[in-house]
C-alpha positions as CSV (number, residue, x, y, z in Angstrom):
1,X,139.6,77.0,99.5
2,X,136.3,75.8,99.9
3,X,133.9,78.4,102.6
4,X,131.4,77.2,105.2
5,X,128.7,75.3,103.9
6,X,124.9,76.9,102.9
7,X,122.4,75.7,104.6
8,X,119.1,76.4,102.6
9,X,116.1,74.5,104.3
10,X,112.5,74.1,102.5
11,X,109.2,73.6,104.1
12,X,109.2,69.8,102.3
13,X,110.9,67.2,100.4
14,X,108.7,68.5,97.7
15,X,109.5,71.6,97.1
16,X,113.2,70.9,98.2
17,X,113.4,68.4,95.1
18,X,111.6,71.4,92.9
19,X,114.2,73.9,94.3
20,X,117.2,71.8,94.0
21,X,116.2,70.9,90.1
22,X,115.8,74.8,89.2
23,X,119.1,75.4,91.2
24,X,120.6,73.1,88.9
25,X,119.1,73.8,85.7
26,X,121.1,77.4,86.7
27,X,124.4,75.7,87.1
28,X,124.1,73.7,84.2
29,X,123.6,76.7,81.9
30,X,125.8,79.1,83.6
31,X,128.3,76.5,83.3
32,X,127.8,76.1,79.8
33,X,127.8,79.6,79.1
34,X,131.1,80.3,81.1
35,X,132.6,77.0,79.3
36,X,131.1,75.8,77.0
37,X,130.2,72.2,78.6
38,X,128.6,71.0,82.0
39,X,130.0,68.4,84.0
40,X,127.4,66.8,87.2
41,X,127.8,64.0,89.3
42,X,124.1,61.7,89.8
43,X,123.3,60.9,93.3
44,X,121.3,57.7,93.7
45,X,118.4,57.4,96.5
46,X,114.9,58.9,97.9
47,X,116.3,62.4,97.1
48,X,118.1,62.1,94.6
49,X,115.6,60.5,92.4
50,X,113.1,63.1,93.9
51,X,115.4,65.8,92.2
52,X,116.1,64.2,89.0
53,X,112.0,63.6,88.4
54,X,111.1,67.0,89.6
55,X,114.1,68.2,86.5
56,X,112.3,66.1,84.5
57,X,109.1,68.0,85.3
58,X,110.4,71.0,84.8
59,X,109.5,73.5,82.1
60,X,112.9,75.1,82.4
61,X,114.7,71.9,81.7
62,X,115.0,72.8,78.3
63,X,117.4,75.9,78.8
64,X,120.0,73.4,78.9
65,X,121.6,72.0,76.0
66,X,121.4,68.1,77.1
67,X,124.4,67.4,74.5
68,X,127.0,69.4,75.9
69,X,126.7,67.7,79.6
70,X,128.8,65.5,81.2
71,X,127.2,62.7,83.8
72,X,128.9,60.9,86.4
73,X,128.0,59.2,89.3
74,X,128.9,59.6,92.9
75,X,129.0,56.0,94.0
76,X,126.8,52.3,92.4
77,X,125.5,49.3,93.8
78,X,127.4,46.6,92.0
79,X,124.6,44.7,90.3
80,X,124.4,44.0,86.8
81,X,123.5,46.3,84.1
82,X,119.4,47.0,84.1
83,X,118.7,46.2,87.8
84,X,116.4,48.2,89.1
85,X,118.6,48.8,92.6
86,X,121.6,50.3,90.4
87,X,121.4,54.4,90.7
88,X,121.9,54.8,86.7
89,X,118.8,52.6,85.9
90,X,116.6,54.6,88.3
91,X,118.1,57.7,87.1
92,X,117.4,56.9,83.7
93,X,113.6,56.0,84.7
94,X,113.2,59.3,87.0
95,X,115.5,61.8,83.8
96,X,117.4,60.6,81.3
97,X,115.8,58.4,79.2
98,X,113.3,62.1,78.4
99,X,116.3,64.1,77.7
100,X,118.4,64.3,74.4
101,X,121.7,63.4,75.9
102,X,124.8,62.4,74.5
103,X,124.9,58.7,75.3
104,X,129.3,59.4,75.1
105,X,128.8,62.0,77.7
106,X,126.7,59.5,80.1
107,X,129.8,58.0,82.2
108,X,127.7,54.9,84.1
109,X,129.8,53.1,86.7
110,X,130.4,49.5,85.7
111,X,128.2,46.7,86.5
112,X,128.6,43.2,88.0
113,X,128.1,41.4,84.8
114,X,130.4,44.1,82.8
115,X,134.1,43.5,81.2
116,X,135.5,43.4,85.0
117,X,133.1,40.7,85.6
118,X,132.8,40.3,89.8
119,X,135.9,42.0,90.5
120,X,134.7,45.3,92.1
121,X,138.2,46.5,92.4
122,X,138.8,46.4,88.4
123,X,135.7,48.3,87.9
124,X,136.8,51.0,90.6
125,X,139.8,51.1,88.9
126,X,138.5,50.9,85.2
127,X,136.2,54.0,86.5
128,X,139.1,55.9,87.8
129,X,141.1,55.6,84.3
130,X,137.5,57.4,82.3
131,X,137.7,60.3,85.5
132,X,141.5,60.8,84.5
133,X,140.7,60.5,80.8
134,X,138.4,63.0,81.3
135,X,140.3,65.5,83.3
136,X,141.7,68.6,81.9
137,X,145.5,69.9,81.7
138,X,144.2,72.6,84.5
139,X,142.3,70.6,86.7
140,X,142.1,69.2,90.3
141,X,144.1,66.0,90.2
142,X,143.2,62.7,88.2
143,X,139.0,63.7,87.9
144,X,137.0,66.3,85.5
145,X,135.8,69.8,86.8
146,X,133.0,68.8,88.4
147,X,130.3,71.7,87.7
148,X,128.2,70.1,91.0
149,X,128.3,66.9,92.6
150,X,125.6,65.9,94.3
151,X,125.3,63.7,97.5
152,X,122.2,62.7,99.5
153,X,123.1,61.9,103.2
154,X,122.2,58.6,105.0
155,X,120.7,58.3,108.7
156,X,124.5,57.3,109.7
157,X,125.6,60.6,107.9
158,X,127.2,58.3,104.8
159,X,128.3,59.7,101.4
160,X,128.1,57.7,98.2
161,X,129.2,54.6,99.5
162,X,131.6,56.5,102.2
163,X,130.0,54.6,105.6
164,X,131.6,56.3,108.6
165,X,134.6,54.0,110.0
166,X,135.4,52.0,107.0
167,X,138.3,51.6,105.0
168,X,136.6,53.5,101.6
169,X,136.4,56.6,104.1
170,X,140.1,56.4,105.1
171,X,141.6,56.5,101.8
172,X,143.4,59.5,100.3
173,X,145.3,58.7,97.3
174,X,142.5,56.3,94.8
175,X,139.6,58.5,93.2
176,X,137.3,55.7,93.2
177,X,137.5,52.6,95.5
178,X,135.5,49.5,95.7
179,X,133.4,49.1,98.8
180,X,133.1,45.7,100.4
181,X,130.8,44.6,103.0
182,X,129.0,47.6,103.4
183,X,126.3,48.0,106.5
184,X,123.5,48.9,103.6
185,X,122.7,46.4,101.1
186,X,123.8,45.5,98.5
187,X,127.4,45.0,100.9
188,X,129.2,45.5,97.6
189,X,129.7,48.7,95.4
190,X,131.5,51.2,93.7
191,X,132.3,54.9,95.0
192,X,133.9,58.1,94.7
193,X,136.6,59.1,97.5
194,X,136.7,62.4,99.6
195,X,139.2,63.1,97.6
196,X,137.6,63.0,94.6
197,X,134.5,64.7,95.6
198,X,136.3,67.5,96.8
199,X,137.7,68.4,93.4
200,X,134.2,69.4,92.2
201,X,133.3,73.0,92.4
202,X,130.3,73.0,94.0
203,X,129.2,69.9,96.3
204,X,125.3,70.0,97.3
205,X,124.2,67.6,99.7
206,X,120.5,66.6,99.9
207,X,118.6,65.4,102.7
208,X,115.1,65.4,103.6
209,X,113.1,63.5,106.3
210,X,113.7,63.3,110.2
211,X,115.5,60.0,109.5
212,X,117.8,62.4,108.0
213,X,117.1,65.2,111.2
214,X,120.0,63.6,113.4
215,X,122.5,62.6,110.4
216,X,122.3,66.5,109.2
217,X,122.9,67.6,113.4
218,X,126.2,65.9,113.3
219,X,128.0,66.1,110.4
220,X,127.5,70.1,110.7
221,X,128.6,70.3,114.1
222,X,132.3,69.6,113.4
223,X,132.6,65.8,114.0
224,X,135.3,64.4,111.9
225,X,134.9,62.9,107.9
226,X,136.1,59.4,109.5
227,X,133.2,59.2,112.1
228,X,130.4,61.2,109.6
229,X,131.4,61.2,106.0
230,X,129.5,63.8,104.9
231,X,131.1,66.2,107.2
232,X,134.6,65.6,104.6
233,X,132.3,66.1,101.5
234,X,132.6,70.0,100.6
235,X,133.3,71.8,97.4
236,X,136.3,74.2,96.5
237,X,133.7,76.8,95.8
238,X,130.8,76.1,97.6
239,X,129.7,73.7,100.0
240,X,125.3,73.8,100.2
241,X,123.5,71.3,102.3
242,X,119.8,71.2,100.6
243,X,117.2,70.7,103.8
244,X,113.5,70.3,104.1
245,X,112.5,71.2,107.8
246,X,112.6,67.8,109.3
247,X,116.1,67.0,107.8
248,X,116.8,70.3,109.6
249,X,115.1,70.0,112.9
250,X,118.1,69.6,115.3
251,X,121.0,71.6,113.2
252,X,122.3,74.2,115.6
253,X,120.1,77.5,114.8
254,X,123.3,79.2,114.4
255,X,123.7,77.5,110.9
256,X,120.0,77.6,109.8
257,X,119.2,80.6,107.7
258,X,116.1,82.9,108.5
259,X,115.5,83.5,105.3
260,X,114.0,79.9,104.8
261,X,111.8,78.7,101.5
């Protein structure tokens, strides 16, 4: 049963994307130690990018051994393979493309011009069949053991492509969904479901910014998954929400840790 989330709040979106990328250099080699392999789930967007070039960056970043990791995304912006808007092409810009990775082991969501053609639905489900391929006898329903997933957090406290009130945040059953008309363009994508996400170990959430102050303020103050999405994204391990001091302006004090970085 997953605990209370961690707050751990950073004086910048700088050093949070520095701090994040050594926390999960860590994870990735304790995770390969402990079992051999490393699973993560990508998160698209300003800080998510901002972590994936600041691993990049990183001295550190070779302690891991690249081949034995296993990358999946979060959620995808249904475009077709290359754009520069799809969360895989900027990820392999910001990371990937410097890193001696698997290419078997890189699990990209499918694109608009892929075997499922237009139909976001075939690709969500298409996506779901490689999760359960991929999940263990022992593990946590129909998806891998995610090592960490990572999520940034909109202004409207969305998830992947989880936007508060829609049907993608009201499911329970699916691991991965296609998302239709979606407030942020582009309307149409591919995401991971609460359920889904909360089958990974550890679940960090990233947000930095005061457009992210207010998003951050709610989601930890106990309003429900179906009004603020990231409030139902939490790990069975260990839930941290990763915070640079604007993101964290107007969180309750309570939460905020004194020991901040």
């Amino acid at each position: 049963m997953s605990t209370a989330p961690q707050l751990v709040v950073h004086r910048d979106k700088e050093l949070m994307a520095q701090a994040a990328a050594a926390r999960l250099i860590t994870a990735v080699v304790d995770a390969q130690s402990a079992r051999g392999s490393a699973s993560v789930v990508l998160t698209g967007g300003r800080n998510g990018n901002g972590l994936l070039a600041a691993l990049a960056a990183a001295p550190a970043r070779d302690a891991v051994d690249w081949k034995r990791v296993d990358l999946w995304w979060g959620d995808e912006r249904f475009l077709p393979e290359g754009d520069p808007e799809r969360n895989v092409t900027q990820a392999r810009e910001a990371l990937l493309d410097a890193v001696p990775l698997d290419p078997e082991r890189v699990h990209a969501m499918p694109a608009s011009d892929g075997p499922h053609g237009d139909d976001v639905d075939a690709a969500a489900a298409a996506y779901a069949q490689e999760l359960a391929r991929a999940a263990g006898p022992g593990g946590h329903g129909a998806v891998p053991e995610f090592d960490v997933l990572m999520l940034g957090v909109g202004p409207d406290t969305h998830v992947a492509s989880l936007f508060p009130e829609l049907p993608a945040v009201r499911e329970t059953e699916r691991t991965v969904v296609g998302v239709r008309d979606a407030p942020k363009p582009p309307p149409t994508r591919v995401s991971l479901t609460l359920p889904a996400i909360r089958a990974a170990r550890e679940v960090w959430l990233l947000a930095a910014g005061e457009d992210k102050a207010e998003a951050a303020a709610v989601a930890l103050s106990g309003t429900g998954e179906v009004q603020a999405p990231a409030a139902g994204a939490r790990g069975r391990e260990r839930t941290v929400w990763l915070l640079d001091a604007a993101a964290a302006a107007r969180v309750p004090r309570s939460l905020v840790p004194t020991a901040s970085e």
